[in-house]
C-alpha positions, 0 to 999 in steps of 0.5 A: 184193226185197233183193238180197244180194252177197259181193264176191270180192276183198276180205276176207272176211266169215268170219260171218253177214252179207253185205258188201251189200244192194241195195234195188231201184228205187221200193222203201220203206225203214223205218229201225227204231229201236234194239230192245232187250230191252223187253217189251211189259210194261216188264220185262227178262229179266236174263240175255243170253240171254233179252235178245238173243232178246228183241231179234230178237223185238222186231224181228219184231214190228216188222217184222210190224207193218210188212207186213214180215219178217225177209227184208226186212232189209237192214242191222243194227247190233248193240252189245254191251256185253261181247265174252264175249257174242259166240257167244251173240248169234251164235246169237240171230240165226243163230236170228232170220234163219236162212239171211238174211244181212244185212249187218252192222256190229258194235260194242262200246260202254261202255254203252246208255240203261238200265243193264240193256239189254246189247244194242241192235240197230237195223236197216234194211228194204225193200219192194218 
């Protein structure tokens, strides 16, 4: 089970993330490579929307193929190419992991591997 902490006295995470996730003793680890807007097809919606929901979905299926859910997320990574995308990839994950809050590192970057890939997310996970 992934344990989640905010630590009083330091800053404040103010979003939804946790400062950290605590993976028991004995457990798996999976290391998700990047997820991106891809679908199963080749194609990619061109808008941000549809691609940061596509991403969290990509992700799910990941981890469902891998015995595991959305709760077994222990750590995100997210890059994003435009900081103006910023509430709307907020809103993809608040609706990809609800109340779980894993922590979180967030980076704006120039650019990812295909020119229309506008997010990547990858993510850590755990299992008991």
């Amino acid at each position: 089970m992934v344990k989640r902490y905010d630590i009083d006295g330091v800053n404040p995470t103010g979003g939804r993330f946790s400062q950290v996730g605590e993976v028991g003793p004995n457990a798996r680890l999976f290391y998700l490579a990047g997820q991106t807007a891809g679908r199963p097809d080749g194609t990619c919606a061109p808008d941000f929307k549809s691609q940061a929901e596509q991403v969290y979905k990509n992700i799910a299926d990941v981890l469902k193929g891998c015995g595991l859910s959305m709760n077994n997320v222990v750590k995100t990574t997210t890059y994003l190419l435009n900081p103006d995308d910023m509430a709307i990839w907020r809103d993809a994950q608040k609706q990809a992991f609800g109340d779980i809050k894993p922590a979180s590192t967030l980076l704006f970057i120039s650019r990812l591997a295909r020119p229309e890939y506008l997010l990547e997310v990858d993510v850590i996970a755990a299992k008991d």
